[in-house]
C-alpha positions in Angstrom: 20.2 3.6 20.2 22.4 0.7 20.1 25.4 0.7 18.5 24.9 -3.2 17.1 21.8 -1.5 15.7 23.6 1.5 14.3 26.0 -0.6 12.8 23.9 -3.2 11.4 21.6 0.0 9.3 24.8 1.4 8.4 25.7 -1.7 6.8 22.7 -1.8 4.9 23.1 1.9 3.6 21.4 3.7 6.0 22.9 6.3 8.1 24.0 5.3 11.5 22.3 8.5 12.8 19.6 7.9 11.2 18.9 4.3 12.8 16.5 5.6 15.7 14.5 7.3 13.3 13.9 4.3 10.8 13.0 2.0 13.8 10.4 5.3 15.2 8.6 6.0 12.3 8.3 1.8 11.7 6.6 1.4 15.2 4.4 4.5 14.4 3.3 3.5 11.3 3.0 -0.3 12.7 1.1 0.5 15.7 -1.4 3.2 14.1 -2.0 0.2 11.7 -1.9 -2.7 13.9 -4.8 -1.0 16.4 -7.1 -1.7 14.1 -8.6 -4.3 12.0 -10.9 -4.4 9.4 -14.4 -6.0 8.2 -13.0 -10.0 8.9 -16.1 -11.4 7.0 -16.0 -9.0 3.4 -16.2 -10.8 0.3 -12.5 -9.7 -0.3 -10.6 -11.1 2.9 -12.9 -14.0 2.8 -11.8 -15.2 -0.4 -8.2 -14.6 0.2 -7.9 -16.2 3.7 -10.0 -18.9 2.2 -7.3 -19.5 0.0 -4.5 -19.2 1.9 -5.7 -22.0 4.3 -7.0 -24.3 1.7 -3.1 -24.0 0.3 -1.3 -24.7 3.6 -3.7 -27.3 4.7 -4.9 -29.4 1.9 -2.6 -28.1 -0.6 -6.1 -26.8 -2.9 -6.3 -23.7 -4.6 -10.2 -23.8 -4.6 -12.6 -22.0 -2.0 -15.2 -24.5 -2.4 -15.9 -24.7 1.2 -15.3 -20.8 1.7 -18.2 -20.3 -1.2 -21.2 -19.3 1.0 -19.2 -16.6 2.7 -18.5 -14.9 -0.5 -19.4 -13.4 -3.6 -15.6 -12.8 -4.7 -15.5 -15.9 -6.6 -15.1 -17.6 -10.0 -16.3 -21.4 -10.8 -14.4 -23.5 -13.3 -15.7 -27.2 -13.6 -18.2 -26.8 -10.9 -15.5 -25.7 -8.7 -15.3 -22.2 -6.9 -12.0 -20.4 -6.9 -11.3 -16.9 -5.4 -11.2 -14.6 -8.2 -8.5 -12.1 -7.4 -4.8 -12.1 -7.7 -3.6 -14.7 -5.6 0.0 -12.7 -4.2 -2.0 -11.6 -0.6 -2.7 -15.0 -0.1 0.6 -16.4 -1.2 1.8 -13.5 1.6 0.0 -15.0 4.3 0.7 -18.5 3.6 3.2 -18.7 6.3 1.3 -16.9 8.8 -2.0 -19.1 7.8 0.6 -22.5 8.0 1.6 -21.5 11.2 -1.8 -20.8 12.6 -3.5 -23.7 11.5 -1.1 -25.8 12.4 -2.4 -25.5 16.0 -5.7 -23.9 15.0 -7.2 -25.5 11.9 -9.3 -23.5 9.7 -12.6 -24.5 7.4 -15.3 -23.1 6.3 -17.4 -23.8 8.7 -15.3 -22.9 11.7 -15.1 -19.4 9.8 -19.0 -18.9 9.2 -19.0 -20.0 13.8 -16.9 -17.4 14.1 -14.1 -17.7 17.7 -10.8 -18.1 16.1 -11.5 -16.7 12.3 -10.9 -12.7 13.4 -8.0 -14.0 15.2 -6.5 -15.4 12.0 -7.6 -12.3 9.7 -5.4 -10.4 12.3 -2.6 -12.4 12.0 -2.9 -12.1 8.5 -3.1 -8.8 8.1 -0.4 -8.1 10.8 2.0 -10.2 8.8 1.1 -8.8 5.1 -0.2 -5.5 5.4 0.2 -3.9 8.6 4.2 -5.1 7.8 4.7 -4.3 4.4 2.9 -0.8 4.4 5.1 0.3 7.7 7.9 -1.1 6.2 7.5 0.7 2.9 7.2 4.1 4.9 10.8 3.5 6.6 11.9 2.8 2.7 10.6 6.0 1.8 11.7 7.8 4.7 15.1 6.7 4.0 15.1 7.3 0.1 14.0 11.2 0.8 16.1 11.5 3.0 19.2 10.3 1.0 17.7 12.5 -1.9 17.4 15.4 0.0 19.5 15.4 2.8 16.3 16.8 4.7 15.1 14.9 7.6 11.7 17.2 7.7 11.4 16.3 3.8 11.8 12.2 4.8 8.8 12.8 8.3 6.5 14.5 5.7 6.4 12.2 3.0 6.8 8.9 5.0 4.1 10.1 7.2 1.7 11.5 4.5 2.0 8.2 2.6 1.1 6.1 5.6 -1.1 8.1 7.4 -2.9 11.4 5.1 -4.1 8.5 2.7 -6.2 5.9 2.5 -3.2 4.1 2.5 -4.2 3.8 6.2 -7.2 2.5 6.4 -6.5 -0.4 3.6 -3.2 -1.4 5.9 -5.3 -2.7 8.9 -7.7 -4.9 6.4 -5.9 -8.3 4.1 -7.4 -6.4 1.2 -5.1 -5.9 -1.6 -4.1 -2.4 -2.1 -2.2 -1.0 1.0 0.6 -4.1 0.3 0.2 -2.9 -3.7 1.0 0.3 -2.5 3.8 -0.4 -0.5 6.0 -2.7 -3.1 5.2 -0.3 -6.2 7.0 2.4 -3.9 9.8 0.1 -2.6 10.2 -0.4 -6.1 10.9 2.7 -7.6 12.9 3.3 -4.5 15.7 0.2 -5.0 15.7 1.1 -8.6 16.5 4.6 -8.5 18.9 4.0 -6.0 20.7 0.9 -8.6 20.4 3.7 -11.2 22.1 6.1 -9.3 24.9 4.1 -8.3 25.8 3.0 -11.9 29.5 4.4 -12.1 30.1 4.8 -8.3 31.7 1.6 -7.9 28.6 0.6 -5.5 26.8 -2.5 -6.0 24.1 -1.9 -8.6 22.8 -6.1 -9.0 21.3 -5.9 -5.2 18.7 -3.0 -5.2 17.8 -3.8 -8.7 16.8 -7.4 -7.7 14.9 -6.3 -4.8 13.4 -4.0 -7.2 12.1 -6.3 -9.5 11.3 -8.7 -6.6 9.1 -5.7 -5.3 7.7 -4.8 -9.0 6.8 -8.5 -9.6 5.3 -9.2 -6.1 3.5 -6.3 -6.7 1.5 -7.3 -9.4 1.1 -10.5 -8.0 -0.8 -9.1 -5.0 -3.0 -6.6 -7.9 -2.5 -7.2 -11.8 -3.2 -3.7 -12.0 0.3 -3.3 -10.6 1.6 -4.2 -14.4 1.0 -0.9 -15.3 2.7 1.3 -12.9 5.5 -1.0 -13.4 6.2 -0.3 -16.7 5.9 3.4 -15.9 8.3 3.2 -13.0 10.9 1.2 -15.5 10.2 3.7 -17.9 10.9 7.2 -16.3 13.4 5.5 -14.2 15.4 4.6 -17.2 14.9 7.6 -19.4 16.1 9.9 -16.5 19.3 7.9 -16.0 20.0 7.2 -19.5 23.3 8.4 -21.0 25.8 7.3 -23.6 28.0 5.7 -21.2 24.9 4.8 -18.7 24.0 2.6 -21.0 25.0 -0.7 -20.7 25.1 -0.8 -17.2 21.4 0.6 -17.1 20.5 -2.5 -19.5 22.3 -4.9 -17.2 19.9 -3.6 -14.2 16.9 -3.8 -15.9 18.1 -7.3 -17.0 18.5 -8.5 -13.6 15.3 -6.6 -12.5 13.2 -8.1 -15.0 14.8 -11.4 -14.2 13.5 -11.1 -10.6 10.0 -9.9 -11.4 9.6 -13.1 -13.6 10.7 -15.2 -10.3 7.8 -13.2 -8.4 5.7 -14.1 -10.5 5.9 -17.4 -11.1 4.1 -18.8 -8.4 1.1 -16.7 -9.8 1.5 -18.6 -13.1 1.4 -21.5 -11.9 -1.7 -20.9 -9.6 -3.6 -19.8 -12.7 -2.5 -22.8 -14.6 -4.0 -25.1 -11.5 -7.1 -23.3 -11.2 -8.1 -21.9 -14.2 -6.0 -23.7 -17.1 -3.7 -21.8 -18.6 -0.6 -19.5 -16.6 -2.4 -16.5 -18.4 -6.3 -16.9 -17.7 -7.1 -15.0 -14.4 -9.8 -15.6 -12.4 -11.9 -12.9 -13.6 -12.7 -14.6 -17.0 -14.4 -17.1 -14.9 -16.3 -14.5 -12.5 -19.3 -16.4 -11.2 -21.0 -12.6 -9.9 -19.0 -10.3 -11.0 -19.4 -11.4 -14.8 -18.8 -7.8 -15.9 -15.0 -8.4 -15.5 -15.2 -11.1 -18.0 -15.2 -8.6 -20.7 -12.5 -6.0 -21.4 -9.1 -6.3 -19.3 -10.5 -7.5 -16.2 -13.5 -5.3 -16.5 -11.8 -2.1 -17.6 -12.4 -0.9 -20.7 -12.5 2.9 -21.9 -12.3 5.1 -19.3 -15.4 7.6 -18.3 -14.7 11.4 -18.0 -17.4 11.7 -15.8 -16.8 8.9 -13.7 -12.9 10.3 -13.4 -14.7 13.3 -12.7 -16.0 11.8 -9.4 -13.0 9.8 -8.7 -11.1 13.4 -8.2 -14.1 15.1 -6.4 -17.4 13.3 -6.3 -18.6 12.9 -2.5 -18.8 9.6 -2.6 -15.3 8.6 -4.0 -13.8 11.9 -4.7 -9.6 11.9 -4.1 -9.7 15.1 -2.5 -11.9 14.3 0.3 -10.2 11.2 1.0 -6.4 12.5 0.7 -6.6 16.2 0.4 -2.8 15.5 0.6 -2.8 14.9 -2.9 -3.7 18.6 -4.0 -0.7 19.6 -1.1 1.5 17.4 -3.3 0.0 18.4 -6.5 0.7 22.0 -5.9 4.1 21.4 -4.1 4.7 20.1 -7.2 4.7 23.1 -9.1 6.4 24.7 -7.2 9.3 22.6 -6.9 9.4 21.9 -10.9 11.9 24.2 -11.6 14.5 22.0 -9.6 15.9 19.2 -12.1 16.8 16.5 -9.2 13.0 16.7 -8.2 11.5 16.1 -12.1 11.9 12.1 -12.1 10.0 11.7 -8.9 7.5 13.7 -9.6 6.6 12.6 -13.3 6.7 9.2 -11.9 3.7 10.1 -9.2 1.7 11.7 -11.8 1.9 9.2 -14.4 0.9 6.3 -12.1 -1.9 8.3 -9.9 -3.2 9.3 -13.9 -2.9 5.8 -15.1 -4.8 4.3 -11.9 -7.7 7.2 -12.7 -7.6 6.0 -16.5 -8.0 2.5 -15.3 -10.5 3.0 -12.1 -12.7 5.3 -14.4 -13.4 2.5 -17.2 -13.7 -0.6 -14.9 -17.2 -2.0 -14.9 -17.6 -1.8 -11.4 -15.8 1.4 -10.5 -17.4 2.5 -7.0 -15.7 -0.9 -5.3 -18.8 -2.1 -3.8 -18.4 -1.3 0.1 -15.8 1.1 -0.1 -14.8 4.3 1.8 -13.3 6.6 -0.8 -11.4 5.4 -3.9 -10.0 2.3 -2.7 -8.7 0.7 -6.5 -6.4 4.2 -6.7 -4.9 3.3 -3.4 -1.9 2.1 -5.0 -1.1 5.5 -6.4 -1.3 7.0 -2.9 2.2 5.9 -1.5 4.1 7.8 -4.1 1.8 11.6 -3.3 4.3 11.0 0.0 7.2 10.4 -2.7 6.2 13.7 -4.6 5.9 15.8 -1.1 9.0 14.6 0.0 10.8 15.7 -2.9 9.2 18.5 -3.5 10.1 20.1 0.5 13.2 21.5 -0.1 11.9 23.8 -2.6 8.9 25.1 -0.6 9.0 28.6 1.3 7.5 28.6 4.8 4.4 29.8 4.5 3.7 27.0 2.2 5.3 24.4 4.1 3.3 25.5 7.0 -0.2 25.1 4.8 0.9 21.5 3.3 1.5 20.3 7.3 -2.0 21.6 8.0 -3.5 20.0 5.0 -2.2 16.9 5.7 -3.0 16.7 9.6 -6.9 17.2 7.8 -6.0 14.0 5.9 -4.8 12.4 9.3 -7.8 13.2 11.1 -10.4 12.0 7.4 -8.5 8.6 7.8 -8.2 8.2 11.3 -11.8 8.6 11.8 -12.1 6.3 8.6 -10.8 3.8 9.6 -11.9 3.9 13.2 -15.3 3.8 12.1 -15.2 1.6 8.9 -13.0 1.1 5.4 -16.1 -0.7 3.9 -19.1 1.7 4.0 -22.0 0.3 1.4 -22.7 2.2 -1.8 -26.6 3.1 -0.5 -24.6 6.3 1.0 -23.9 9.2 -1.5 -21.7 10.7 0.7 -19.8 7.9 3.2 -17.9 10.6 5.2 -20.6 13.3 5.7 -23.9 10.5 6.0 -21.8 7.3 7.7 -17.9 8.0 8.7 -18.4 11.4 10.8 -21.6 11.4 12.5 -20.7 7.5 14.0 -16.9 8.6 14.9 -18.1 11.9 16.7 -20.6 9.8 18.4 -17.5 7.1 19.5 -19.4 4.2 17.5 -15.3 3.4 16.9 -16.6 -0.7 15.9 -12.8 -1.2 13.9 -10.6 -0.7 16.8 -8.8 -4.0 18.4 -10.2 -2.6 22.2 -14.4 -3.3 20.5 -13.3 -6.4 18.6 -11.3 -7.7 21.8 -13.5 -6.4 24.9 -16.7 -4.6 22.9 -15.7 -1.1 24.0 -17.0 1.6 22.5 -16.6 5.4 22.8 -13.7 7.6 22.0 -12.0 7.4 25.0 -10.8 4.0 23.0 -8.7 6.1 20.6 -6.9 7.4 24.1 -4.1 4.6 23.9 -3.1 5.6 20.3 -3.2 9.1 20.8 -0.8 8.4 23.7 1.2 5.8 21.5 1.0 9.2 18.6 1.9 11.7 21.1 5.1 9.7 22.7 6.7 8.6 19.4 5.9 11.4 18.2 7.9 13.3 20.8 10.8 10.8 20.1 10.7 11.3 16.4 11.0 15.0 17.3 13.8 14.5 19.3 15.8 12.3 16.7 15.3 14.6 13.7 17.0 17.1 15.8 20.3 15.1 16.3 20.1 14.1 12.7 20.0 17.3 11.6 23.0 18.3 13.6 24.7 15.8 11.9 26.1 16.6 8.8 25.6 13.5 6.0 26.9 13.0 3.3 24.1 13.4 -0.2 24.7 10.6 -3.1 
């Protein structure tokens, strides 16, 4: 590695012999996303992509020419508006102003297809390919400061981004792979401003990017708001002392003060499209009209339809990230340590509030969905809670949570290989749809099919090698880092 680079990381607070494997497991994460891409005509992209190039190019924030191509839409006036939170467009707004700059983009040239996948690539590339492999080198670097453990940091940056559904949403310009990754960068930068209250280390920084990352956040999916407030909350109780007082109200001052500045260009979206900075595009649903009522469609939650978020065959948790019962139980285990309490409260509350909310929304299955993709945001911080929780595992157990969470590498792998958006006429997308058309190499979401129409899973060969050769790297690097001693906050 580069010294300039090892200087320039350890300028930013990361250890200089760490470096190499910050850069590794970003390239990992980045390349397992980036080799695929995801249905470039669903409802959901359409609408967003719709609006990002209607803002760059006409400055609109209707989809009136991207209508026919979607039912993800809400009609004010006669007028059709995308009817999701507008913060993955606002995200690929530069991409989309760069691309259509050379390469305009309507309506029509989307429905003829030729350069349309081309720009949901660049999209998603840009928003949540990026952001999702960037949020796992956060992660990695946070566990790794927390525990002094590199094996702690590999498992739950690589558990996040690749034993969850995390993965398959990070090669589509849905919403919830990027929701995912700033709700976890979040609690990352404001722990860390927490913890450097009375060090003498600056405190305004991380908790700017924090609140940057919380408001962002919700911009991209409201249902961020939520998890917020439980990140602020256990955050702040865990930190808060008499003389950690006033400094902790100062960070959430300046946090709060950056959220609002993320969020202001969502105000004033609503305000254009829908009259007022408070009305969201789900109170004018032209399909969907069940969102209308309750918050966005959620009203009081079902136990049986939580019931089959956890472990019904068609969106049961477990299936989809058996990683989460690995973190669940890690968890136990490792209550007993105080340092690993905060973290793992954190990751219950916010997987628990994403079940409350998923189980009373009107339209809880997702429509073409494979597994539970509205808890997705949850899903980063099960790495969070196995990372912490390492440390305090024995062997034997550490050797069943690695083999529990290669099973939820191979689920999404084969997931997302074969498709993220399986329709709701299968009771059971990985047993009737996902399996039987990955082991007979019908791989139709890799870039190889959507560039040259190859099938087979010979086309998996170039990631496996890409796997196996960073992997060997990574390897290599955790054993240098862990024959350097660092120093633990």
């Amino acid at each position: 590695m580069n010294s300039g680079w090892r200087s320039g990381f350890a300028r930013i607070g990361a250890p200089a012999p760490l470096a190499a494997l910050m850069l590794l497991v970003f390239a990992l994460l980045g390349a397992s996303y980036g080799y695929f891409l995801q249905n470039e005509y669903s409802y959901n992209v359409v609408c967003r992509a719709g609006l990002s190039a209607n803002m760059v190019q006409h400055g609109r924030v209707d989809i009136d020419d991207y209508a026919h191509l979607t039912q993800d839409l809400s009609i004010r006036d006669g007028v059709y508006y995308c009817d999701k939170a507008p913060g993955m467009s606002f995200l690929g707004a530069p991409t989309a102003f760069l691309f259509t700059a050379v390469l305009p983009i309507e309506g029509a040239t989307a429905e003829e297809g030729g350069r349309w996948p081309l720009f949901l690539d660049l999209l998603t590339l840009t928003t949540s390919v990026f952001w999702s492999a960037f949020a796992g080198v956060v992660l990695f670097s946070y566990l790794h400061a927390r525990t002094g453990n590199v094996g702690a940091a590999l498992v739950g940056a690589l558990a996040y981004g690749l034993a969850t559904p995390v993965f398959g949403w990070a090669t589509s310009f849905f919403s919830h792979a990027a929701a995912a990754a700033f709700l976890i960068m979040a609690f990352v930068a404001l722990d860390t401003a927490a913890r450097r209250i009375g060090t003498g280390k600056r405190v305004a920084w991380p908790a700017a990017a924090g609140g940057l990352a919380l408001g962002t956040s919700v911009s991209v999916e409201y249902t961020s708001a939520i998890a917020a407030l439980i990140i602020g909350a256990v955050i702040g109780l865990s930190h808060l002392k008499r003389e950690t007082f006033v400094p902790l109200v100062r960070m959430f001052l300046i946090a709060v003060g950056a959220a609002v500045v993320a969020i202001i260009p969502t105000l004033i979206y609503h305000n254009a499209a829908f009259g007022s900075p408070f009305t969201t595009g789900y109170g004018f649903a032209a399909v969907y009209e069940e969102t209308r009522s309750g918050l966005f469609g959620v009203t009081w939650p079902d136990a049986a339809i939580i019931g089959e978020l956890i472990a019904g065959a068609r969106r049961g948790l477990i299936w989809y990230a058996p990683a989460a019962v690995a973190a669940i139980v890690a968890g136990v285990i490792a209550w007993r340590r105080a340092e690993t309490r905060p973290a793992l409260i954190v990751s219950g509350l916010i997987l628990a509030a994403f079940l409350f909310i998923n189980g009373g929304f009107a339209y809880w299955l997702g429509g073409s969905s494979t597994g539970p993709r509205y808890l997705t945001p949850a899903l980063a911080f099960i790495g969070l809670a196995l990372g912490m929780s390492w440390p305090a595992l024995g062997p034997l157990a550490r050797r069943v949570i690695l083999a529990v969470v290669a099973v939820g590498v191979f689920i999404n792998l084969a997931s997302v290989a074969v498709d993220m958006t399986v329709t709701e006429e299968f009771a059971s997308p990985l047993t009737d749809r996902v399996f039987p058309l990955f082991f007979q190499g019908v791989l139709h979401q890799t870039m190889i099919y959507k560039a040259l129409k190859l099938d087979g899973l010979v086309t998996l060969l170039p990631l496996l090698l890409i796997w196996a050769g960073l992997g060997w790297l990574i390897l290599r690097e955790a054993r240098k880092a862990e024959a350097t001693p660092q120093k633990r906050p």
